[in-house]
GUTOR-95276 format. One record per residue: residue in one letter; z, x, y of N, C-alpha, C in turn. Coordinates in pm, whole numbers, plus 50000, padded with zeros to 5 digits. Atoms other than C-alpha are relative to their C-alpha. Example, Ala and Ser with C-alpha at 12.3 -4.5 7.8 and 13.67 -1.06 7.14 Angstrom:
! residues 2
A500005008949881507805123049550500005009050120;S499944991849881507145136749894500734992350109;
//
This chain:
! residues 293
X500525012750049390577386827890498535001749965;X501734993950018387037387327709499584985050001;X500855011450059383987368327729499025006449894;X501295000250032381267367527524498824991449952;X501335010649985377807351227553499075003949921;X501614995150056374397353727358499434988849997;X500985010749928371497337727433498705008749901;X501074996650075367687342827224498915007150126;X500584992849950364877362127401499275002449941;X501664998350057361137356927334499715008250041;X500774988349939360627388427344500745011249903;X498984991550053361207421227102500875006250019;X498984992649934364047440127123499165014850040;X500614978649912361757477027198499864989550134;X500285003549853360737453527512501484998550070;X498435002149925364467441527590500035014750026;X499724986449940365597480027544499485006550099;X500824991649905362967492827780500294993550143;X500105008749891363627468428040501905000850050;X499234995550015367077476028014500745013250026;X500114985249939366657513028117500025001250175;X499755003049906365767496728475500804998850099;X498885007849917367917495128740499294986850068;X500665014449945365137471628925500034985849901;X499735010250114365427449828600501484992650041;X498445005449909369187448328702500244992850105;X499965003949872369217441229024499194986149984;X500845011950033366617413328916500754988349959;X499465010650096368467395128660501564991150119;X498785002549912371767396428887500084990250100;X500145005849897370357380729194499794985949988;X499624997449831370657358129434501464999749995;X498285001549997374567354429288500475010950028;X499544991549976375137385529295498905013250077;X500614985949966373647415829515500645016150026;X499474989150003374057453629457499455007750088;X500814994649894373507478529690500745012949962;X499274988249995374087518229713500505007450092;X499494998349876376777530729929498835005850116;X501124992849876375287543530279498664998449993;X501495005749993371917529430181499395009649955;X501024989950089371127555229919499414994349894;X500835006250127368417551229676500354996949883;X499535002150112368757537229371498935013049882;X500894994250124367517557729059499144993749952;X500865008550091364497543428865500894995949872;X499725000450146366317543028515501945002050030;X498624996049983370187541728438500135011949879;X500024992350087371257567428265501635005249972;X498745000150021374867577128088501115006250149;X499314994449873377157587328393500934988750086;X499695006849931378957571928673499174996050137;X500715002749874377147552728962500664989050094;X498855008549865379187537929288498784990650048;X500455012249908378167503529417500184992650053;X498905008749989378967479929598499524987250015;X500365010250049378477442029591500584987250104;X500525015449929377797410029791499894989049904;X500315006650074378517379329623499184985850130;X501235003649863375167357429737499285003950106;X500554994049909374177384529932500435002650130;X499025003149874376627378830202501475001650007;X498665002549981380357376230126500155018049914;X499994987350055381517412630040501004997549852;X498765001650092383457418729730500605013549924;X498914987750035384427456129760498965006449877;X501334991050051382767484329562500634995449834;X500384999850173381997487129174499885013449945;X500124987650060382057518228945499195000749871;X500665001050099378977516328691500245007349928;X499584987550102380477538728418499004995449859;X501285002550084377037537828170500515008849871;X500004991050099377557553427787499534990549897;X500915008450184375827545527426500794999849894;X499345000150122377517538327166499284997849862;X500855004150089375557544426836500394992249909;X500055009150091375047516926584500395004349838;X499645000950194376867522026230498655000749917;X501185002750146373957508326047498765004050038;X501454991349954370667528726035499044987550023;X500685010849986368007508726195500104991350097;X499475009049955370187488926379500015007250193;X499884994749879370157491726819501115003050043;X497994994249999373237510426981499854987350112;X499564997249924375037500227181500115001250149;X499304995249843375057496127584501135000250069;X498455006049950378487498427759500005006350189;X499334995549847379607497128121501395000549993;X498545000250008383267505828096500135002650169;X499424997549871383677500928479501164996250084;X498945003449910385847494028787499715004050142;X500275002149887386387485329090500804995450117;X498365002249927388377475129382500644989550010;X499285009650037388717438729232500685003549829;X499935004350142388507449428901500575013149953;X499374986850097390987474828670499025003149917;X501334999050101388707468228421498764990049989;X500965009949998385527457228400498835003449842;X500584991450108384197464928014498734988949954;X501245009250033380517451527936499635010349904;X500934995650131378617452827617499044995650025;X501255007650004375317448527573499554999849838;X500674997350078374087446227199498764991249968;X501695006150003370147439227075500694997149833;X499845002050143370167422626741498374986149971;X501745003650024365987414626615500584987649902;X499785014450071365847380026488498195001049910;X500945007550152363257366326167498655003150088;X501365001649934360827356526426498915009850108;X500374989449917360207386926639500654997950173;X499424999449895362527374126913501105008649988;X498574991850015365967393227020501014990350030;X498805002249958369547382026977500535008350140;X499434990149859371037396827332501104992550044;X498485000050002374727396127344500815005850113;X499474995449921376757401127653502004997149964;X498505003250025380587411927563500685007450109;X499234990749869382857418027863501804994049977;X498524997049948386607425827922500605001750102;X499455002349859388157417028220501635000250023;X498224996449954391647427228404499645001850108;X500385002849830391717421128767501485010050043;X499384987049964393287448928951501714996950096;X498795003649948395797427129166499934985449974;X499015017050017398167397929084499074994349875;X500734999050106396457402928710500454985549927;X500115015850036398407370328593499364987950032;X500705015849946396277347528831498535000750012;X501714998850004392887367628882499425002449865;X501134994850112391957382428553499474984249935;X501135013450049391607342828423498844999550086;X500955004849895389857337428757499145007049974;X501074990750001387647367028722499015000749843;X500425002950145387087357628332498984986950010;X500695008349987385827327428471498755003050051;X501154994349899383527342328739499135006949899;X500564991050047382387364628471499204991949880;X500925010650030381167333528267498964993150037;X501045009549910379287317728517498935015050031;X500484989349953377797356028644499155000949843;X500824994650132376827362328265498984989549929;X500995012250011375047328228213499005001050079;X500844990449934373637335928495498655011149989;X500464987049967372197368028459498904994749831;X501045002250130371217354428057498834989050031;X501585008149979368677325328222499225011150083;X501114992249901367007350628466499835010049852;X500114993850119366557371628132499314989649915;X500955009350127365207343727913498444998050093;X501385000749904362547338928253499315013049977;X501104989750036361767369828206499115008349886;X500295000550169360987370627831499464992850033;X500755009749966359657340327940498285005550003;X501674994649937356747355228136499145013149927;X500634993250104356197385727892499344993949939;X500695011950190355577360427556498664993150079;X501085005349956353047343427832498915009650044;X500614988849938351717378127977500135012749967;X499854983450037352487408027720499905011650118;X500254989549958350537427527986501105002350166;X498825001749862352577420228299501155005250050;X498504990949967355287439328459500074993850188;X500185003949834356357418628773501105010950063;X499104988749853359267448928858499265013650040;X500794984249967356657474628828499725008750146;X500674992749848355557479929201501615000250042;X498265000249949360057475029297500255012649917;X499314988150018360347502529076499475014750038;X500534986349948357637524729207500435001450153;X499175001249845359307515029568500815007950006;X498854992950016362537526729471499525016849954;X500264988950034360817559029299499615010350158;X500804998249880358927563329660501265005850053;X498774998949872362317563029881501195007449894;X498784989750055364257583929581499595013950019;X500414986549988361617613329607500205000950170;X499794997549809362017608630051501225005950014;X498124995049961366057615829958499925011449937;X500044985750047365157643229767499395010450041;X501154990849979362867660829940500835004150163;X499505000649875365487664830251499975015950064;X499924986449954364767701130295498304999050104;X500765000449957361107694530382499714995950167;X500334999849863359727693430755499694982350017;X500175014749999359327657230876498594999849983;X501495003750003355787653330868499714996349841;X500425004750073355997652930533500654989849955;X498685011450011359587632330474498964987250028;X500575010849947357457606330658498724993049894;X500824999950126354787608130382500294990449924;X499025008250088357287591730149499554987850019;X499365015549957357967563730388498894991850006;X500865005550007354817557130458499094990249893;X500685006350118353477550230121500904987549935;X499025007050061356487533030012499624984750098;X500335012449885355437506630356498664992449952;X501855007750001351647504130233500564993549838;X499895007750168353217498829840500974988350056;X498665011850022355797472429935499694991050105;X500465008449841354027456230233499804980749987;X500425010350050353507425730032500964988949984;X498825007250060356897416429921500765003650170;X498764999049861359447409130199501035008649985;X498684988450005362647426630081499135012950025;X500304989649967360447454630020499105004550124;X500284993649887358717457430329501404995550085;X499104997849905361937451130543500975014149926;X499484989950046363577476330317499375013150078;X500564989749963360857501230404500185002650176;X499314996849821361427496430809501265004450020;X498714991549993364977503530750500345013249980;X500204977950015364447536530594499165004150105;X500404992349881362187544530867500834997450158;X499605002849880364547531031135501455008749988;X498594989450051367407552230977499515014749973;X500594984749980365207584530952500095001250162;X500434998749860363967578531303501235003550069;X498685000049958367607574331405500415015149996;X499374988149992368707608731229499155008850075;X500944992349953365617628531388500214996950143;X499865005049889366757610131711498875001350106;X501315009649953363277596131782499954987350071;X499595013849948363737570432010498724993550037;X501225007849964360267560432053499734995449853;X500225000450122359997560831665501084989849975;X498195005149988363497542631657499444983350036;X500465014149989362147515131876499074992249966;X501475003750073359027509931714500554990349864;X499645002850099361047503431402500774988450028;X499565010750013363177479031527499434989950094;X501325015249960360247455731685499394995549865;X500565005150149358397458831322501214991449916;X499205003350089361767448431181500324983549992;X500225014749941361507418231398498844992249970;X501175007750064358117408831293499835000349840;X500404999750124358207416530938500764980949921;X500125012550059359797377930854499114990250040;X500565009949911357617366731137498464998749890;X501034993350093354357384330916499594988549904;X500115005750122355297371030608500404983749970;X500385018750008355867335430718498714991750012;X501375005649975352457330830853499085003449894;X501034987150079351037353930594499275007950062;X501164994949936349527374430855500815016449974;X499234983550049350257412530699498575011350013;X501284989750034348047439930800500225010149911;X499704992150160347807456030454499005012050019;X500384987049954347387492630489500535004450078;X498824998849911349357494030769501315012749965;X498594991150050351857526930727500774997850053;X499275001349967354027511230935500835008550121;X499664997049934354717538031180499374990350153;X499995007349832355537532531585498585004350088;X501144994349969352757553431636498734992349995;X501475006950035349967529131484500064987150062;X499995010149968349487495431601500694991349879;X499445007450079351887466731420499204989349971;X500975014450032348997440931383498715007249953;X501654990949998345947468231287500055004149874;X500474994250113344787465030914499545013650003;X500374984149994344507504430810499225001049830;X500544991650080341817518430547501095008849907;X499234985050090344177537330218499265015850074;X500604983649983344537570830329500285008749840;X499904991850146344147598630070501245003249936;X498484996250042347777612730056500384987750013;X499295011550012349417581730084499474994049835;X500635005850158346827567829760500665009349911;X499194992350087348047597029593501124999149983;X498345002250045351887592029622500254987149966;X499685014150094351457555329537499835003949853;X500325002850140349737562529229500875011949877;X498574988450121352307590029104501234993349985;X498745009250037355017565429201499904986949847;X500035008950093353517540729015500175002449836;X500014994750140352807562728682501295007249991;X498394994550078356507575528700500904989349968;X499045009750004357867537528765499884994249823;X500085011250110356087526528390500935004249862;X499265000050066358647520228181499945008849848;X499984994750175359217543627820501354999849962;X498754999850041361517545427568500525017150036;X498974990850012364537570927618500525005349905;X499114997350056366537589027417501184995649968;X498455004349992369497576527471499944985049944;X500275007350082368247543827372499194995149934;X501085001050162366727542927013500794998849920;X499695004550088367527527926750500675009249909;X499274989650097369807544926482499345006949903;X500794994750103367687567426290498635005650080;X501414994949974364817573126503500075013050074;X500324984449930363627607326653499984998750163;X499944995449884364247620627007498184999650074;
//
């Protein structure tokens, strides 16, 4: 069963496409109806890129609804000039099929047409869910197109502005900590640290960041490190209700949980590489029909 929606977007299509490359963009638009997460509490990538990526999904953040199979590919545009193509041909353990389009189409005024076309087949008792899920997938894609017009929104008011910028240098932070799993802890911890002083601000992302350190601490079976983490985990809504956040703070069990900390040097340094890898460019994969690699 298909839908499809389009909605306008003060904002060009090179900005849509780039924003679009995001997974933090994703995860943005989606929320609070829908939340994604990566199995076992692995990092997300900065950027999507053609392939398959396993997820799984909370509708409202709470009610489970069984994993997802992001199957990402481009489909180029016929007409030179013209933008390809995004497709999720996925599935999942509600869904046989779950086929999303995305196409950009530049309007007169320098805004973008942005077109969401999806195909839906529900995996069991397909005569009664795929309507149901055709429906869900109306309301999810309306959805997802107002948090998208807000955020065109705030561009057309703030060209310079990037409010996922520091969420995506977060995520960059805690993807180089999963990659770096050969290294000695002292430095693993490095990661976490910076990722605590960059995200200390925002709630998800500082409770995010105690979790990765309360799930390192765990595998290193640190139990003084361990419990440290889950007292901070306990104060971090307490923190950010009062506003009382000691900023600088790396967050280990080791330092005091109330004791503003001075940037240290390595830590300044892995923010500011996270940050200059989180800023968005165009890709390859998506450019316009005709343009150069």
């Amino acid at each position: 069963m298909r839908v499809r929606l389009s909605t306008p977007l003060h904002a060009p299509p090179e900005w849509v496409a780039a924003q679009l490359q995001s997974t933090a963009v994703f995860r943005h638009i989606t929320a609070p109806l829908v939340r994604f997460k990566r199995p076992g509490g692995a990092p997300w990538p900065t950027h999507w890129s053609p392939g398959d990526l396993p997820l799984q999904m909370r509708l409202l953040g709470l009610l489970p609804m069984g994993s997802q199979t992001v199957r990402i590919s481009i489909e180029p545009s016929a007409q030179s000039g013209a933008w390809p193509t995004l497709r999720d041909n996925g599935e999942g353990t509600l869904m046989r099929r779950w086929d999303h389009r995305i196409t950009l189409q530049p309007l007169p005024d320098g805004r973008t047409l942005y077109t969401d076309d999806i195909d839906v087949v529900a995996r069991h008792l397909p005569w009664l869910m795929t309507p149901l899920s055709a429906a869900f997938a109306q309301v999810f894609y309306r959805h997802r197109q107002r948090r998208w017009r807000q955020l065109a929104a705030r561009h057309a008011a703030d060209p310079m502005a990037a409010p996922l910028h520091t969420q995506r240098a977060f995520d960059h932070l805690l993807a180089a900590f999963a990659s770096d799993a050969d290294a000695p802890p002292a430095t693993r911890w490095r990661w976490l640290e910076a990722a605590h002083v960059l995200g200390q601000t925002t709630l998800s992302l500082h409770w995010r960041s105690h979790t990765a350190m309360l799930r390192y601490a765990l595998q290193l079976r640190d139990l003084r490190e361990s419990g440290g983490q889950v007292l901070r985990l306990a104060l971090v809504p307490l923190g950010h209700a009062l506003a009382r956040l000691p900023i600088g703070n790396t967050g280990r069990a080791r330092v005091s949980a109330l004791a503003p900390m001075a940037p240290q040097s390595h830590i300044t340094r892995l923010i500011d590489g996270a940050m200059a890898a989180a800023r968005l460019q165009p890709v390859p994969f998506l450019q316009k029909t005709g343009d150069s690699a």
